[in-house]
C-alpha positions in Angstrom: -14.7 -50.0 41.8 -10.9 -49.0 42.3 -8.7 -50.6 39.7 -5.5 -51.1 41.4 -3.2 -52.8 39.0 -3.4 -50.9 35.5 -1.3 -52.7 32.3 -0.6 -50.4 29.4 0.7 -51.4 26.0 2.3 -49.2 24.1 3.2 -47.2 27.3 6.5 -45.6 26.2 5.5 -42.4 23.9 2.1 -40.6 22.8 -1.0 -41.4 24.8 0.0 -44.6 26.8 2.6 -42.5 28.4 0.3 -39.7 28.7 -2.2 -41.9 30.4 0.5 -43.8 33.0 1.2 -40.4 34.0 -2.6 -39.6 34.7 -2.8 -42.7 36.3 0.1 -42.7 38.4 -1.1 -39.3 39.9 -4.3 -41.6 41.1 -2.3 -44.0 43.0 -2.7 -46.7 40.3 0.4 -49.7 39.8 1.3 -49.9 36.6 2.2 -53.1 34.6 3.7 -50.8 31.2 4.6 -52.4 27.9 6.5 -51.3 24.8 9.0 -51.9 22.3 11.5 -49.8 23.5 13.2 -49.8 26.6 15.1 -47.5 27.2 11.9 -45.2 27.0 10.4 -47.1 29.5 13.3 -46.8 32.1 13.3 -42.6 31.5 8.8 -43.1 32.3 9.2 -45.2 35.1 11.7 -42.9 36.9 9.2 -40.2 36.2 6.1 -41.8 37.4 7.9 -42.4 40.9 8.9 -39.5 41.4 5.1 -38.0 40.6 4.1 -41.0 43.5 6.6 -43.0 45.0 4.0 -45.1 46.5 2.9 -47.0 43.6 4.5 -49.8 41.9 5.7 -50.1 38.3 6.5 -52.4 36.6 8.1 -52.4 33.5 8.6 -55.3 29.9 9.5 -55.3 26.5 6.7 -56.0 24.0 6.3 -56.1 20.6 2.6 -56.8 19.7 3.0 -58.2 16.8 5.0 -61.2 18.3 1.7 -63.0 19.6 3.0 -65.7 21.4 5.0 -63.2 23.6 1.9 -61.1 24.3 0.4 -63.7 26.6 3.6 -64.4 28.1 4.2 -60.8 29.1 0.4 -60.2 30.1 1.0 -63.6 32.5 4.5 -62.3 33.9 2.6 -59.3 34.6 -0.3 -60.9 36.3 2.0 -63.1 38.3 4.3 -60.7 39.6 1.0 -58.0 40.9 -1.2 -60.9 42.0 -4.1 -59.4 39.8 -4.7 -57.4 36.8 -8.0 -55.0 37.4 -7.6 -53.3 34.0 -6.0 -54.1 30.6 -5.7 -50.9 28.2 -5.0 -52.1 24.6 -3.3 -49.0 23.7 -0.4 -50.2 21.2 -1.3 -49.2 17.1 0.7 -47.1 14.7 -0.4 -44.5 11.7 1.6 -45.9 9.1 0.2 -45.5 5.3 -1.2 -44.2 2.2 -3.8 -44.1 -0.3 -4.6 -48.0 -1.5 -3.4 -48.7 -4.7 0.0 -46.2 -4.6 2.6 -48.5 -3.8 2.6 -48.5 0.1 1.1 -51.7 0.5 3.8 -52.6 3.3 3.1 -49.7 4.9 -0.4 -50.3 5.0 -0.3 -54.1 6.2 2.1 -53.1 9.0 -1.1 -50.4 10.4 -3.6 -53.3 9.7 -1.4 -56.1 11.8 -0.5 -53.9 14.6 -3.4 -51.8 15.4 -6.3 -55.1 14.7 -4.6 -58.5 14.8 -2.5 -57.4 17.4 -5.2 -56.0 19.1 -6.9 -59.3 19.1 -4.0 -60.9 20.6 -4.3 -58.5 23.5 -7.4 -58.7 24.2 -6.9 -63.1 24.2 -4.8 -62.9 26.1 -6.4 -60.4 28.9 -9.6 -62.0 28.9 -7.7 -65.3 29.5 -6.7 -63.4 33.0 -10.2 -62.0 33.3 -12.0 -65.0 33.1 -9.8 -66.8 35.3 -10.5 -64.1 37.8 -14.2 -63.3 36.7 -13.2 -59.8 37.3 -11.9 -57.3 35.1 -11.8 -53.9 32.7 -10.9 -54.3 29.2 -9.9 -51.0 27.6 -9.5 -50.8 23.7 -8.6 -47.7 22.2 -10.1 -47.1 18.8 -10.5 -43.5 17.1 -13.1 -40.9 16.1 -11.8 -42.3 12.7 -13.7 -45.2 13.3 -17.4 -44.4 12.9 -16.9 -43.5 8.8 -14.0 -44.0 5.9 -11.3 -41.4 5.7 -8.9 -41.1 2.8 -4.9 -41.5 2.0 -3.1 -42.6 5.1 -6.3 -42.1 7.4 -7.5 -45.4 5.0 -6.3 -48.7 6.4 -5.9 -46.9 9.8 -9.9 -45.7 10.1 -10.5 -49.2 8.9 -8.4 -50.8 11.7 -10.1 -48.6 14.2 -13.7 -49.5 12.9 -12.2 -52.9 13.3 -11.5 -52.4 17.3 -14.6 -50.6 18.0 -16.3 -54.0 16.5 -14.1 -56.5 18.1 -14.9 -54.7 21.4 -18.7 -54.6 21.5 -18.6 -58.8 20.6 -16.6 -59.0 23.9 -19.0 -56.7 26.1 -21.6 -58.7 25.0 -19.9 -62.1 25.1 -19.4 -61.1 29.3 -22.5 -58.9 29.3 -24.0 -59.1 33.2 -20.8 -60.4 34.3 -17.8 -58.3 36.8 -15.7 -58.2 33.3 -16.6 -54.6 31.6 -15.4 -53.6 28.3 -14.6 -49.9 27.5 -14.1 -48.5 24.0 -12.1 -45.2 23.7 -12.7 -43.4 20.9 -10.1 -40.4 21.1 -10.7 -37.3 18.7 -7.5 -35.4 16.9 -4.8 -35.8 20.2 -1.2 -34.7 19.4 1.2 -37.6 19.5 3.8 -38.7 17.3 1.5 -40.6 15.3 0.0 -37.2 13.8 3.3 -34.8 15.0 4.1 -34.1 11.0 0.2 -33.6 10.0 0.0 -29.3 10.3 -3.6 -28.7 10.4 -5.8 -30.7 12.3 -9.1 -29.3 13.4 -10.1 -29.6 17.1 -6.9 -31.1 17.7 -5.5 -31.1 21.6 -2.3 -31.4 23.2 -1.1 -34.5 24.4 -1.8 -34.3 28.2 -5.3 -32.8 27.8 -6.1 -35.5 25.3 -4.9 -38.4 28.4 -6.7 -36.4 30.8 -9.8 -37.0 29.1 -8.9 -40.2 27.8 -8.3 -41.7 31.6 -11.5 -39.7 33.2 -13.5 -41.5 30.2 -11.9 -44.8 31.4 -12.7 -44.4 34.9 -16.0 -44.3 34.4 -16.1 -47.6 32.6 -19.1 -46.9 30.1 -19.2 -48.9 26.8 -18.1 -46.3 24.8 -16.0 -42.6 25.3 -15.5 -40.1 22.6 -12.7 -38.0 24.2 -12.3 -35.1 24.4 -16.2 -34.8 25.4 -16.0 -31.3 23.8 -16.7 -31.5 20.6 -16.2 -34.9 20.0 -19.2 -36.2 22.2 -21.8 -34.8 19.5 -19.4 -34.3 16.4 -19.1 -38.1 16.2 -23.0 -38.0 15.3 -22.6 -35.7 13.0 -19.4 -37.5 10.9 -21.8 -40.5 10.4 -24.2 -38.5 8.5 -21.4 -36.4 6.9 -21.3 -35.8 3.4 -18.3 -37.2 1.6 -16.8 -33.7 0.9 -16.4 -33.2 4.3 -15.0 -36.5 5.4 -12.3 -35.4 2.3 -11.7 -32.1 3.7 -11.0 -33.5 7.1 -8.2 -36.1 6.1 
């Protein structure tokens, strides 16, 4: 099914720019999202000159202000008739080990990448089922399928959190036109992780959207992006012992 209108939070850096782009180069409209403007002006000038034939749209969002979430997602579904997909892409890396005196820190991670995330996906399935048509997108992490240490803590956690969140909704509109993806993107390069040194397996940003948007296309119930290794490294993390999961964060 073609997917015409496309929203994006957290469109204007890392991998919900990387994935407009990837979009845009498949003749998608785009309905983007973000904090910061001025960003958003500099991607939407690019994405029409990579295809002037689409249209983009463009809004400032903080998801963390939850009554302006469904306001946004509504301006948005007003102005392109129809929203065909909803990619829940906003979430930060903010953190430290629990118990060292970052608790702020922490807190901001678990609002914005899980409570936020359940505002987005309110207020998309609102749309959806008012259309009985739809593809909800959530973007979680490798780091969700076991615990990882110091500032991988509360974000793992958060991630786990999505990955949950999201299977309740597929099954809540199981057998229905709505479909629920969950993304689950291995070590991507992105100014979440642009100070972390050594990562293993870690891609650049626009092989990591590539993947992420070919995974999305496809609309199965759950990706782990890049295929290669991540596809059959996930099983092995769950089994891992604890040593490695210490090594690896």
């Amino acid at each position: 099914m073609k997917r015409t209108n496309i929203l994006i939070t957290g469109a204007s850096s890392g991998l919900g720019r990387g994935m407009a782009i990837e979009f845009a180069k498949q003749h998608h409209n785009l309905a983007l999202c973000a904090r910061r403007m001025d960003r958003l002006e500099t991607l939407k000038q690019e994405l029409l000159v990579i295809n002037p034939n689409i249209k983009v749209i463009i809004k400032s969002l903080d998801v963390n202000d939850h009554p302006q979430v469904f306001e946004v997602f509504n301006q948005f579904k007003q102005e392109f008739g129809q929203l065909d997909r909803v990619i829940v892409n906003a979430g930060m890396g903010k953190g430290a080990s629990i118990g060292t005196g970052f608790f702020a820190a922490n807190l901001q991670t678990a609002q914005t990448n899980f409570i936020a995330a359940i505002t987005q996906c309110e207020a998309a399935m609102t749309i959806f089922r008012e259309q009985n048509s739809g593809h909800l997108v959530t973007i979680s992490s490798i780091s969700a399928v076991r615990g990882f240490r110091r500032a991988m803590t509360v974000y793992a956690a958060t991630k786990a959190a999505v990955t949950s969140l999201s299977e309740g909704i597929r099954i809540d509109v199981l057998n229905t036109p709505i479909k629920v993806t969950c993304v689950h993107p291995g070590f991507i390069r992105s100014e979440i992780n642009q100070k972390v040194k050594t990562v293993p397996f870690i891609v650049d940003t626009e092989t990591g959207c590539k993947a992420m948007v070919k995974a999305i296309q496809k609309e199965k119930a759950n990706a782990f992006v890049p295929s290669y290794p991540w596809a059959i490294l996930h099983w092995v993390l769950r089994i891992a012992p604890l040593s490695m999961l210490r090594n690896m964060s």
